[in-house]
N, CA, C and O atoms as a Tripos MOL2 file, in Angstrom:
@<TRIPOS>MOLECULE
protein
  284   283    71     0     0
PROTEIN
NO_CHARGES

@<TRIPOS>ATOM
      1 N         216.4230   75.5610   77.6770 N.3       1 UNK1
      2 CA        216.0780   76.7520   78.4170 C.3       1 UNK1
      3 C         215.5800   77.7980   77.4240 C.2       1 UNK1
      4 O         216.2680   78.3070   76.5390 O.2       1 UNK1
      5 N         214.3560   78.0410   77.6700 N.am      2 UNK2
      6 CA        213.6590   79.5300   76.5070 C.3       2 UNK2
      7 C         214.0930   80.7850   76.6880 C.2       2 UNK2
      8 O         213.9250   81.4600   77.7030 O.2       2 UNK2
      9 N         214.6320   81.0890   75.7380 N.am      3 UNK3
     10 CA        215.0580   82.5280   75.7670 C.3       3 UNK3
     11 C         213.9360   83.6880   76.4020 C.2       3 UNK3
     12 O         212.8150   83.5970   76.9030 O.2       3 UNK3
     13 N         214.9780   84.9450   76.0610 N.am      4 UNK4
     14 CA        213.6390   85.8280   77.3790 C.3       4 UNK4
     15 C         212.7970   86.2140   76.4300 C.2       4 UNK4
     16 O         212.1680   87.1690   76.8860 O.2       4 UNK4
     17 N         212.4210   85.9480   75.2400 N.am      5 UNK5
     18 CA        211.0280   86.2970   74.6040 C.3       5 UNK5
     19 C         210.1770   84.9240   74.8580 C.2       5 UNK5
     20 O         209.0100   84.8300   74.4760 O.2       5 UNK5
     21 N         210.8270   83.9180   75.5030 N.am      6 UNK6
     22 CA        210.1500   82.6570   75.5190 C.3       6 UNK6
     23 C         209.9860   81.4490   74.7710 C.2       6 UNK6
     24 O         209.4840   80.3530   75.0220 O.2       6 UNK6
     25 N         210.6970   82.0890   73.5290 N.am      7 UNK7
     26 CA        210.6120   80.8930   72.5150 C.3       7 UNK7
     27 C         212.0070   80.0190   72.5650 C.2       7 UNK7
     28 O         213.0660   80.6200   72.7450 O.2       7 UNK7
     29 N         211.9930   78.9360   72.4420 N.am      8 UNK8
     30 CA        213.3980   77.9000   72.6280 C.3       8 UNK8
     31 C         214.1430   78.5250   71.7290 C.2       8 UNK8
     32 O         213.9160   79.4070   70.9010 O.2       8 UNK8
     33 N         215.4000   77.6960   72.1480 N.am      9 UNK9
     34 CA        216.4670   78.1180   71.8280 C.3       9 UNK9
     35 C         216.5860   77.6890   69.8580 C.2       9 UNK9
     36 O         215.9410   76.8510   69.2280 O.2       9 UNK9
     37 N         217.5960   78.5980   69.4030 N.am     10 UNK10
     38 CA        217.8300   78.3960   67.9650 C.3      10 UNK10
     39 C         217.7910   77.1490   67.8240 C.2      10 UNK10
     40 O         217.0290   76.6350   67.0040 O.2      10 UNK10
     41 N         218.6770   76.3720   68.6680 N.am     11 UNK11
     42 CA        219.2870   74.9700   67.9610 C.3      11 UNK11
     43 C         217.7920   74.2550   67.9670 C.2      11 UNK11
     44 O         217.4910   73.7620   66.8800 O.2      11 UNK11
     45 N         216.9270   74.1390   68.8950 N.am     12 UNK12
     46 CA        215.7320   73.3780   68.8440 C.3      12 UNK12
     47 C         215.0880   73.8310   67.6950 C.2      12 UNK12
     48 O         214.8360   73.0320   66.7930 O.2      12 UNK12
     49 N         214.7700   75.0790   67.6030 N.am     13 UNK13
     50 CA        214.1040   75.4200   66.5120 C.3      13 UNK13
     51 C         214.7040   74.6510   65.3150 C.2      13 UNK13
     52 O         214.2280   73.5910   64.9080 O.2      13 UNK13
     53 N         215.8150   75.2790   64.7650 N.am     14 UNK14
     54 CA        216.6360   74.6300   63.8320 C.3      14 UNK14
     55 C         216.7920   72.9970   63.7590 C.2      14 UNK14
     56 O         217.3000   72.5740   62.7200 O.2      14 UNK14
     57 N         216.4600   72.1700   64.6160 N.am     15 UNK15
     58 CA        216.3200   70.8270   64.7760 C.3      15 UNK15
     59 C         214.8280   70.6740   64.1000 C.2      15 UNK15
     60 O         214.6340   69.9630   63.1140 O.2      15 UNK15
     61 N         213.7820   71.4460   64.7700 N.am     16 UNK16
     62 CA        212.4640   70.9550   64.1510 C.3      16 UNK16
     63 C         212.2650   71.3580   62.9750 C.2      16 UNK16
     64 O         211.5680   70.5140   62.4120 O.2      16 UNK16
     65 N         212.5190   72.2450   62.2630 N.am     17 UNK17
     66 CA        212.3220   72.8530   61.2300 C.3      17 UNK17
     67 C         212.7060   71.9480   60.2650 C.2      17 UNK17
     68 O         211.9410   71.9470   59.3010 O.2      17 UNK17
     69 N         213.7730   71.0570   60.1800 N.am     18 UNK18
     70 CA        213.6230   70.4190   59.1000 C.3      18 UNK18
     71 C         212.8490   69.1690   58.9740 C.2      18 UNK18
     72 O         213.2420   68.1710   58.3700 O.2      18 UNK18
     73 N         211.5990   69.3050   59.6520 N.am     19 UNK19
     74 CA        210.1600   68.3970   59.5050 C.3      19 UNK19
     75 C         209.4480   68.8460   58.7870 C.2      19 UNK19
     76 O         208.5150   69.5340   59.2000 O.2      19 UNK19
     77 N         209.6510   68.6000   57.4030 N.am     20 UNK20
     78 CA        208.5410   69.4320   56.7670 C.3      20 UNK20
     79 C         208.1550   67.9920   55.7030 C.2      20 UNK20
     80 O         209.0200   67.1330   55.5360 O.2      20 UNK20
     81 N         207.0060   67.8900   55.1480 N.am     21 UNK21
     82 CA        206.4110   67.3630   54.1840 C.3      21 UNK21
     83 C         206.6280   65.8150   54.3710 C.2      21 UNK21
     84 O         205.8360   65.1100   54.9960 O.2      21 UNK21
     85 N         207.8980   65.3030   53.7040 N.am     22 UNK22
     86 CA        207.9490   64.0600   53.6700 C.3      22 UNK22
     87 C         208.0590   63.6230   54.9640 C.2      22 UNK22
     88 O         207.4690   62.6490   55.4340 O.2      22 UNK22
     89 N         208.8290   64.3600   55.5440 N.am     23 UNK23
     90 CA        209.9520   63.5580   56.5400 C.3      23 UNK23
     91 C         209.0480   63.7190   57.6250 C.2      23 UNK23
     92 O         209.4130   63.0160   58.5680 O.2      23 UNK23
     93 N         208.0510   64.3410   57.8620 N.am     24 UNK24
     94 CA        207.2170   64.7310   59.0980 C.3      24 UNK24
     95 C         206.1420   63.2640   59.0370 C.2      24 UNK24
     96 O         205.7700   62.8090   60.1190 O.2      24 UNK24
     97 N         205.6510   62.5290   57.6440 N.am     25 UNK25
     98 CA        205.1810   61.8310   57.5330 C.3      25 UNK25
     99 C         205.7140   60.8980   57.3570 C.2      25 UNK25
    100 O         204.9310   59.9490   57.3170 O.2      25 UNK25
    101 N         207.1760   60.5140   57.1540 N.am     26 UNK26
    102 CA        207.6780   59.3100   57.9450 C.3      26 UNK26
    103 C         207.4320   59.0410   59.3980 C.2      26 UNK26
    104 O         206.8060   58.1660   59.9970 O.2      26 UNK26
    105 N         208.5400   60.6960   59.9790 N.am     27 UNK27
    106 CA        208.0830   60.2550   61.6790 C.3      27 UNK27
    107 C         206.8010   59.6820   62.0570 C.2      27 UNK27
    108 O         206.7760   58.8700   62.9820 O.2      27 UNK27
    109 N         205.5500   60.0640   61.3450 N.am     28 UNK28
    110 CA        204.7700   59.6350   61.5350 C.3      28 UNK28
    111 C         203.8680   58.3210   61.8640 C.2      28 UNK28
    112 O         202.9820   57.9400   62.6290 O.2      28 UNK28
    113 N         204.9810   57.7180   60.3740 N.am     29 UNK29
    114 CA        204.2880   56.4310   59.6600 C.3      29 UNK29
    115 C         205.4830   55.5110   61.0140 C.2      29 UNK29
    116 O         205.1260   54.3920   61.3820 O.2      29 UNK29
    117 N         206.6600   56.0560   61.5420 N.am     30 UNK30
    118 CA        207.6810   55.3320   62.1890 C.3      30 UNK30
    119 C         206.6840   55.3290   63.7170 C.2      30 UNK30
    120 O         206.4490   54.2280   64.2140 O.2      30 UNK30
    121 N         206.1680   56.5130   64.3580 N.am     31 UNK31
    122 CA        205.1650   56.1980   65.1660 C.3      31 UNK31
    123 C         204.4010   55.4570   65.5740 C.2      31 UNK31
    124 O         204.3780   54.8030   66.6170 O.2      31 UNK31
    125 N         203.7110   55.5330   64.7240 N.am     32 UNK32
    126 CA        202.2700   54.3770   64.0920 C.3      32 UNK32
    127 C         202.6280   53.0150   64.4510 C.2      32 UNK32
    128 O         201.9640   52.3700   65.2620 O.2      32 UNK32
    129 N         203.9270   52.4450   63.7200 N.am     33 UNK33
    130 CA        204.7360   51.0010   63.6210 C.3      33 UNK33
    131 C         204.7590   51.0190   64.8980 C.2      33 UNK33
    132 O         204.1180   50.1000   65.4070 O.2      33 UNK33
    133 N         205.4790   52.0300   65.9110 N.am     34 UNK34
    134 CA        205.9600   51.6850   66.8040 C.3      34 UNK34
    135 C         204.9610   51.2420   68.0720 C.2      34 UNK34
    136 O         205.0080   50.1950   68.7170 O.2      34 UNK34
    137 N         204.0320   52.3840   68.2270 N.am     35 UNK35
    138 CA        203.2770   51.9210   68.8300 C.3      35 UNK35
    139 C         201.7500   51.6280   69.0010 C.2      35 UNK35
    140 O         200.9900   51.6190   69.9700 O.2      35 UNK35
    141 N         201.6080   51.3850   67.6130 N.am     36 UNK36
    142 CA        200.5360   50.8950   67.1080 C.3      36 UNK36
    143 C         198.8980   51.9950   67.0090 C.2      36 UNK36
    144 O         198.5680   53.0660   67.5180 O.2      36 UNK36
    145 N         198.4670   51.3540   66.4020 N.am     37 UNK37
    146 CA        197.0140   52.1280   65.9700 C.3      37 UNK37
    147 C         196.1330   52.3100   67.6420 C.2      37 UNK37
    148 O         195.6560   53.3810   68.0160 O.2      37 UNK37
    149 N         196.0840   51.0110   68.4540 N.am     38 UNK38
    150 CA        195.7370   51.3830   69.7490 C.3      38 UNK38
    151 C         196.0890   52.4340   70.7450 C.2      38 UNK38
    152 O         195.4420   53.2540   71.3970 O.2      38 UNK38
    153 N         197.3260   52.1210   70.6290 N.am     39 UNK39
    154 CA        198.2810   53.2580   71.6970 C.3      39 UNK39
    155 C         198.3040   54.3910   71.6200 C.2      39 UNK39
    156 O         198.5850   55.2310   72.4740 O.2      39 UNK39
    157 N         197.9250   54.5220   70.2920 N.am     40 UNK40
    158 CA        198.0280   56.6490   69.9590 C.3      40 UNK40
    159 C         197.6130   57.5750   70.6520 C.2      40 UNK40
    160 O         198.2010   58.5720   71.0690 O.2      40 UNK40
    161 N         195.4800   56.8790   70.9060 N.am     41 UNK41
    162 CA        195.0190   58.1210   71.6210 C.3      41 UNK41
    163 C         195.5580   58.3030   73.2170 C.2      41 UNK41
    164 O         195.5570   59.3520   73.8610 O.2      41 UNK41
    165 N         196.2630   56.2630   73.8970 N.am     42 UNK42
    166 CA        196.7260   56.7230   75.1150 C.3      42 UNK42
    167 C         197.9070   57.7560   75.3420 C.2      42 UNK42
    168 O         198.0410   58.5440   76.2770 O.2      42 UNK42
    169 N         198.7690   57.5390   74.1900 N.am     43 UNK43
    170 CA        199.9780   58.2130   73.8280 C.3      43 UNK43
    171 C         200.0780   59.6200   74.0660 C.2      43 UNK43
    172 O         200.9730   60.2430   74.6360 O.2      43 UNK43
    173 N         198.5570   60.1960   73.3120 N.am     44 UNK44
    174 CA        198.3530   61.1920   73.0620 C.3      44 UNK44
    175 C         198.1510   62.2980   74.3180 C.2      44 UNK44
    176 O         198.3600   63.4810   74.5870 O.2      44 UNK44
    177 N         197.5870   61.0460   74.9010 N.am     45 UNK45
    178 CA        196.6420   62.0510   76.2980 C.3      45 UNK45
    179 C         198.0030   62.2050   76.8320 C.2      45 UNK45
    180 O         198.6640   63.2290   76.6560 O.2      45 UNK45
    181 N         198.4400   61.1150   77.5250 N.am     46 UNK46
    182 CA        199.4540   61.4360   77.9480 C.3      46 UNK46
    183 C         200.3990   62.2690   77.9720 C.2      46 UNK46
    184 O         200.8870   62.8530   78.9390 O.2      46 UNK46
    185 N         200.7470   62.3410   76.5140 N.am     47 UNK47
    186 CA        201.5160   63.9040   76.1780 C.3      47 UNK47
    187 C         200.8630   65.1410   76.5140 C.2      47 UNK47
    188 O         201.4470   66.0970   77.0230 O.2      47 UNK47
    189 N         199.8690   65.1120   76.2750 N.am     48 UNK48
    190 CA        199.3240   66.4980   76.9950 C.3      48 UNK48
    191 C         199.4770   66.9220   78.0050 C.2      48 UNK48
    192 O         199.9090   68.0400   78.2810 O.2      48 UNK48
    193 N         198.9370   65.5750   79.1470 N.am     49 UNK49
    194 CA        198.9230   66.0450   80.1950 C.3      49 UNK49
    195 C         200.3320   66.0360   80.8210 C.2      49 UNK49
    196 O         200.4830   66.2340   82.0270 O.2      49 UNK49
    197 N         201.3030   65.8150   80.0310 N.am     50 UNK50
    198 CA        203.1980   66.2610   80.7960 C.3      50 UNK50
    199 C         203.3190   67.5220   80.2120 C.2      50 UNK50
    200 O         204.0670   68.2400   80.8770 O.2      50 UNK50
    201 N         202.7430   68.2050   78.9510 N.am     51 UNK51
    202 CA        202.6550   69.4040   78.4080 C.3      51 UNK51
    203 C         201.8680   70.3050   79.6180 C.2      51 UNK51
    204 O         202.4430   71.0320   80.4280 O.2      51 UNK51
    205 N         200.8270   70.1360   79.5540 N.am     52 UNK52
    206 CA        200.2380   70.4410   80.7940 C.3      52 UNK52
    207 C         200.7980   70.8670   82.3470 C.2      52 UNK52
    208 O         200.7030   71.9160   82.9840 O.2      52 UNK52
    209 N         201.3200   69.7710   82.6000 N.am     53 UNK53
    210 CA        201.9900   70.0070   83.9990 C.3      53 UNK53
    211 C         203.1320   70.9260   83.6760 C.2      53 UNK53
    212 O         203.2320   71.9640   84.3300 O.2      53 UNK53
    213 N         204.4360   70.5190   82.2700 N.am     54 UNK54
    214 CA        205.1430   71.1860   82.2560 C.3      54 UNK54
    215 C         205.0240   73.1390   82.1140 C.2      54 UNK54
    216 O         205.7580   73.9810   82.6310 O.2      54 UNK54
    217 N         204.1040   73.2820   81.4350 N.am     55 UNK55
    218 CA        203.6630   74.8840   81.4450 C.3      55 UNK55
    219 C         203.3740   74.9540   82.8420 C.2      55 UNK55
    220 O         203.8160   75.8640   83.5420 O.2      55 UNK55
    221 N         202.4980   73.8400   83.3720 N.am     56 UNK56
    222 CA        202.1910   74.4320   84.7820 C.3      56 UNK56
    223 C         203.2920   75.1200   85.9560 C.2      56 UNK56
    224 O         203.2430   76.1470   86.6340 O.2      56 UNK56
    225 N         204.2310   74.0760   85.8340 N.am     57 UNK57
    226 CA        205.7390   74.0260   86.3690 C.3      57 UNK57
    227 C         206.0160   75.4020   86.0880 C.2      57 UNK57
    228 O         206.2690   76.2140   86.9780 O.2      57 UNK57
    229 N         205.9710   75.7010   84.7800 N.am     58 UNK58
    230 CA        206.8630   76.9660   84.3260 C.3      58 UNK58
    231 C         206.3130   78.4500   84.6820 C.2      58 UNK58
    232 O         206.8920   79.5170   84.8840 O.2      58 UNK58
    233 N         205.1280   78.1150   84.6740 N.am     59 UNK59
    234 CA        204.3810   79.4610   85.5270 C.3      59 UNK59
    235 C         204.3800   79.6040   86.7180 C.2      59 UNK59
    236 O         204.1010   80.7150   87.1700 O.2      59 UNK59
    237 N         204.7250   78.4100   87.6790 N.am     60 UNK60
    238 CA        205.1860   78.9030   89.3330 C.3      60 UNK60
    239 C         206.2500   78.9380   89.2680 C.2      60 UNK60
    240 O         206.7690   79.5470   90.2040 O.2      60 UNK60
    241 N         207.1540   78.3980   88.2800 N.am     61 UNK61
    242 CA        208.7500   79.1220   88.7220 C.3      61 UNK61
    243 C         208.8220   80.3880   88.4730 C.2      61 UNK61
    244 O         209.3090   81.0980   89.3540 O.2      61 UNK61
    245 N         208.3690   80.9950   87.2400 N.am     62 UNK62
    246 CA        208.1600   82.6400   87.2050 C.3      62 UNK62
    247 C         207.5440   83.4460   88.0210 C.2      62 UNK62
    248 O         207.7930   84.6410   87.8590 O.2      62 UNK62
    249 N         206.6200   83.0840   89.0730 N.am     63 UNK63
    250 CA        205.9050   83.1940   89.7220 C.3      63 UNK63
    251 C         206.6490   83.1940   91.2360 C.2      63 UNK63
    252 O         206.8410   84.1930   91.9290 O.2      63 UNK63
    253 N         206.8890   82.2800   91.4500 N.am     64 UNK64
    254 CA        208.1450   82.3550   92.5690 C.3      64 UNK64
    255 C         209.7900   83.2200   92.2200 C.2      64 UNK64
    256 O         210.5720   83.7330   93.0210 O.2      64 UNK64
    257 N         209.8680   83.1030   90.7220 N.am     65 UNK65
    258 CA        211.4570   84.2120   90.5700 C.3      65 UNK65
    259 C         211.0310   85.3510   90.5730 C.2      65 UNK65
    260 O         211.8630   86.2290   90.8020 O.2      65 UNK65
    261 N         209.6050   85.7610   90.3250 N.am     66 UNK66
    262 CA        209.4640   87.3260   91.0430 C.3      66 UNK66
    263 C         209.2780   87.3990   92.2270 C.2      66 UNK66
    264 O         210.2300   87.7650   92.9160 O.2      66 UNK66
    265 N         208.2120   87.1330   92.7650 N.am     67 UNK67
    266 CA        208.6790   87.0750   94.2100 C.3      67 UNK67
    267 C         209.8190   87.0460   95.3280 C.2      67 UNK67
    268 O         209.7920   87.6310   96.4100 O.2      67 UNK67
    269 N         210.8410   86.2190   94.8070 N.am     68 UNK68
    270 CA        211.8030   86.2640   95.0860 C.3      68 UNK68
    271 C         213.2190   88.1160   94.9170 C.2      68 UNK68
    272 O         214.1490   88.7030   95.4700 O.2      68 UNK68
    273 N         212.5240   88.1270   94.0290 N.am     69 UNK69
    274 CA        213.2100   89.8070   93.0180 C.3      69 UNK69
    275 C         212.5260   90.9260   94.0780 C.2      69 UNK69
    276 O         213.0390   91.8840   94.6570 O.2      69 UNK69
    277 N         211.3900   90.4880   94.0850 N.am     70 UNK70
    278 CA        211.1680   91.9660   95.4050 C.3      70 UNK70
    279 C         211.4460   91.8600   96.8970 C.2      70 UNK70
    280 O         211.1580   92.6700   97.7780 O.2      70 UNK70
    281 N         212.2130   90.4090   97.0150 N.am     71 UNK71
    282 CA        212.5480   90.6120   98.5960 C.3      71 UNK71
    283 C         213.9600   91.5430   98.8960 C.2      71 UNK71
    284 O         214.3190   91.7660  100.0520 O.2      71 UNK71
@<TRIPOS>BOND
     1     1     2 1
     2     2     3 1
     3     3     4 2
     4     3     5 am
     5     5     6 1
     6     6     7 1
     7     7     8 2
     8     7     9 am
     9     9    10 1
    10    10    11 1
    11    11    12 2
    12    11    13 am
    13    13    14 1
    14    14    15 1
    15    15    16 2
    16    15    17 am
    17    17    18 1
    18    18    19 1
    19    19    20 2
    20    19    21 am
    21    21    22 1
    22    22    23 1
    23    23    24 2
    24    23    25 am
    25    25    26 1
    26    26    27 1
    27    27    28 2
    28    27    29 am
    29    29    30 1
    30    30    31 1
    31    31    32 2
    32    31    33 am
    33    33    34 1
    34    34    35 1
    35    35    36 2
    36    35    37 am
    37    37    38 1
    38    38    39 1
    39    39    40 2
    40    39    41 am
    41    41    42 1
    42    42    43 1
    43    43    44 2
    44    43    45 am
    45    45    46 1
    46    46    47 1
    47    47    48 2
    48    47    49 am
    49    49    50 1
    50    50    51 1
    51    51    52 2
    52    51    53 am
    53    53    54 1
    54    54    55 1
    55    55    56 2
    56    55    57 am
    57    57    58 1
    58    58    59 1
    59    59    60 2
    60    59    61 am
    61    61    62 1
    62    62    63 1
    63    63    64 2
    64    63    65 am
    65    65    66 1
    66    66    67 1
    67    67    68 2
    68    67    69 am
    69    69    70 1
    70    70    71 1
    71    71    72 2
    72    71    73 am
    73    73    74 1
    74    74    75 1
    75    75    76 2
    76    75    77 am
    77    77    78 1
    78    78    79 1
    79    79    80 2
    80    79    81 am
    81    81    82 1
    82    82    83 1
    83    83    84 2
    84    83    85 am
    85    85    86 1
    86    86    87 1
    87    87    88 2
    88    87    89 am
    89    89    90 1
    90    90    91 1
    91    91    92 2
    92    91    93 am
    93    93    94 1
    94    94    95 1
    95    95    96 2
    96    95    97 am
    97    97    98 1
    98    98    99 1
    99    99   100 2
   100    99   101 am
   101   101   102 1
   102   102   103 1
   103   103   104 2
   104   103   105 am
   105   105   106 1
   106   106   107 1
   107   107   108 2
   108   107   109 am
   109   109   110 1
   110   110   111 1
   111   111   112 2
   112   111   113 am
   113   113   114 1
   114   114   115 1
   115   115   116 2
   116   115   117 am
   117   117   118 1
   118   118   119 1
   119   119   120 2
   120   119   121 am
   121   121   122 1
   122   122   123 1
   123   123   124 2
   124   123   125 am
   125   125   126 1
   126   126   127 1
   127   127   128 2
   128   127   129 am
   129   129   130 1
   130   130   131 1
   131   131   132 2
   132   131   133 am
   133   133   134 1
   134   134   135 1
   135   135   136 2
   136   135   137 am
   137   137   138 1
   138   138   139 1
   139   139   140 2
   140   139   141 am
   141   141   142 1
   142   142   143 1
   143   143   144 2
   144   143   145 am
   145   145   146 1
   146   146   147 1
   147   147   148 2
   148   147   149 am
   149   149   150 1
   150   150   151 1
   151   151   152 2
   152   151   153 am
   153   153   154 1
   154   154   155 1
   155   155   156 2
   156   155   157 am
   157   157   158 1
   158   158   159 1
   159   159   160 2
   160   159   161 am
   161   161   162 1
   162   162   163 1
   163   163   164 2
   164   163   165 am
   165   165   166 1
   166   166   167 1
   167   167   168 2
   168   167   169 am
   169   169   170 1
   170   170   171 1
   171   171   172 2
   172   171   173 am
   173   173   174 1
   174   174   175 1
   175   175   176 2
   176   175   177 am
   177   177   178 1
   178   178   179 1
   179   179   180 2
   180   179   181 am
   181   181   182 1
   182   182   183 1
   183   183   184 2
   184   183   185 am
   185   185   186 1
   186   186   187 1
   187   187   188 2
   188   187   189 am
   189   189   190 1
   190   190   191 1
   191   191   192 2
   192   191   193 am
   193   193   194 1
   194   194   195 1
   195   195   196 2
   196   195   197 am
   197   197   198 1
   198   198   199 1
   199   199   200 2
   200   199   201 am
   201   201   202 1
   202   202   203 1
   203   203   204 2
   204   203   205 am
   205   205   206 1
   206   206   207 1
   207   207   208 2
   208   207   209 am
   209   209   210 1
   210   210   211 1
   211   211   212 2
   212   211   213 am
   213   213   214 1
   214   214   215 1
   215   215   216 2
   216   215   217 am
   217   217   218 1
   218   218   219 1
   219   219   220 2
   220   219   221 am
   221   221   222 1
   222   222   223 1
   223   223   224 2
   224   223   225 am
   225   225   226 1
   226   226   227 1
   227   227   228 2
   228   227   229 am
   229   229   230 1
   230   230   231 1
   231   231   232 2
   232   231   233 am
   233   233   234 1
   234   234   235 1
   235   235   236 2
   236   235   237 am
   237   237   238 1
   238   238   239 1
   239   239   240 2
   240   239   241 am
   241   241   242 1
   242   242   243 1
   243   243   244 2
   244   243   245 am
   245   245   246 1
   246   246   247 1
   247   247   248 2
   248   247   249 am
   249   249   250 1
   250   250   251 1
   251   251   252 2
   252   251   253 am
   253   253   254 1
   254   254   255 1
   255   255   256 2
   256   255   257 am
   257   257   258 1
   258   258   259 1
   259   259   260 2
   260   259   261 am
   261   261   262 1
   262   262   263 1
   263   263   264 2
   264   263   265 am
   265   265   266 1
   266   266   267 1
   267   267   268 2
   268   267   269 am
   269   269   270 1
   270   270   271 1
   271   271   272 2
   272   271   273 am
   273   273   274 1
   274   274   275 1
   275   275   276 2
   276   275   277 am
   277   277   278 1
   278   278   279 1
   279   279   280 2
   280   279   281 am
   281   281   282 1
   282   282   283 1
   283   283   284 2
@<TRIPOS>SUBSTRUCTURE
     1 UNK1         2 RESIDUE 1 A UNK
     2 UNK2         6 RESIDUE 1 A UNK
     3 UNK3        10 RESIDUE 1 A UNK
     4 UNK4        14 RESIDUE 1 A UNK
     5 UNK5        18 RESIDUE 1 A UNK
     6 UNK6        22 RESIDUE 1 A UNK
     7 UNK7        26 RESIDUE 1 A UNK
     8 UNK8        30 RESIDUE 1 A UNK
     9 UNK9        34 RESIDUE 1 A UNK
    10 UNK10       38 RESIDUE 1 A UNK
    11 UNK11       42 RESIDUE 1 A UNK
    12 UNK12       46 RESIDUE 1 A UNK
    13 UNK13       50 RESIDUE 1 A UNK
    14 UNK14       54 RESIDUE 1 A UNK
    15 UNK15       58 RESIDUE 1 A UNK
    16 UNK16       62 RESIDUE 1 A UNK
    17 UNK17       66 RESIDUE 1 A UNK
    18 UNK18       70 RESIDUE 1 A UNK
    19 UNK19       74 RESIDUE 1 A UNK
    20 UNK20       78 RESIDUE 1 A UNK
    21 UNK21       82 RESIDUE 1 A UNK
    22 UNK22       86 RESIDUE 1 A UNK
    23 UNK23       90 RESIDUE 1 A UNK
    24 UNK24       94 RESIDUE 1 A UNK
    25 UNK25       98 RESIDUE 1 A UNK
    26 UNK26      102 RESIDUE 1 A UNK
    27 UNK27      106 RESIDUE 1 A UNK
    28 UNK28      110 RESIDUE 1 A UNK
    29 UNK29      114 RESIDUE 1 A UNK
    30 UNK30      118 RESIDUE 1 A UNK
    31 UNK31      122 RESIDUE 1 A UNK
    32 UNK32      126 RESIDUE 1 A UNK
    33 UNK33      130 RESIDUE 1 A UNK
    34 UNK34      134 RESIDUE 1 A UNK
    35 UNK35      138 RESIDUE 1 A UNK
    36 UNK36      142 RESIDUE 1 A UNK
    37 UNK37      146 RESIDUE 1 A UNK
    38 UNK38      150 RESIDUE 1 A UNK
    39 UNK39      154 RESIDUE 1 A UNK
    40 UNK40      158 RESIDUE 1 A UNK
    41 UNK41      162 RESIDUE 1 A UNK
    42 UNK42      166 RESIDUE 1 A UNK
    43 UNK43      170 RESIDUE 1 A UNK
    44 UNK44      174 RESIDUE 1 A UNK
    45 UNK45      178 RESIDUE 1 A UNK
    46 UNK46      182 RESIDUE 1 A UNK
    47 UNK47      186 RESIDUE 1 A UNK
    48 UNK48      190 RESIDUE 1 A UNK
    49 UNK49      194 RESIDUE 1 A UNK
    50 UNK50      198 RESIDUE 1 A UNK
    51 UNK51      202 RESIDUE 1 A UNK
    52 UNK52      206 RESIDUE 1 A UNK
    53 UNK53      210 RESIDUE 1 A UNK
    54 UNK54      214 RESIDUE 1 A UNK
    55 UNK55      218 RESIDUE 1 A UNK
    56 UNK56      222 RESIDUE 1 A UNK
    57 UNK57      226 RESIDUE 1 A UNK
    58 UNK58      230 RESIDUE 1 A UNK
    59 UNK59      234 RESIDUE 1 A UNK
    60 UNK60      238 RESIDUE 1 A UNK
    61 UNK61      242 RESIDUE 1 A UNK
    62 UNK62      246 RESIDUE 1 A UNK
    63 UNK63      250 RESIDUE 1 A UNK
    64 UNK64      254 RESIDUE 1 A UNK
    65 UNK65      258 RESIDUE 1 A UNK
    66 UNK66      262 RESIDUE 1 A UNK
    67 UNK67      266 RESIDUE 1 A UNK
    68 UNK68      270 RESIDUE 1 A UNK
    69 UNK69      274 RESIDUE 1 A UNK
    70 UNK70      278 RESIDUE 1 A UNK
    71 UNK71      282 RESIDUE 1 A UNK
C-alpha cells in the first residue's frame, strides 16, 4: 500500500535498494537462464501491460474515493 506521497512503503524500498551493480546483474543473468533469450521481449510486454492496467486500477480507485468523500 503507497504511502500518501505515493511512493511505497520503506520496507519495499529498502528491499530494492540493495540491487545495485553486481547483484542487479545476477538477477539478471538468473532471468535470462530462466526464461530464455526468446521469452524476454514476450515477458516484457507483458509486464507492462499489468503495469499498465495496474496504474490504471489505481487512478479509478482515487477517482471513485473522492467521489465517494463528497457524498
Amino acid at each position: 500500500m503507497p504511502t500518501k506521497d505515493g511512493r511505497p512503503p520503506a520496507t519495499v524500498r529498502n528491499m530494492i535498494s540493495f540491487l545495485e551493480g553486481p547483484e542487479l546483474i545476477i538477477v539478471l543473468v538468473v532471468v535470462l537462464v530462466l526464461f530464455g533469450g526468446a521469452q524476454l521481449p514476450k515477458f516484457a510486454k507483458n509486464l507492462g501491460a499489468a503495469q499498465r492496467e495496474l496504474k490504471k486500477a489505481m487512478e479509478e480507485g482515487k477517482s471513485d474515493e473522492g467521489s465517494s468523500d463528497s457524498k
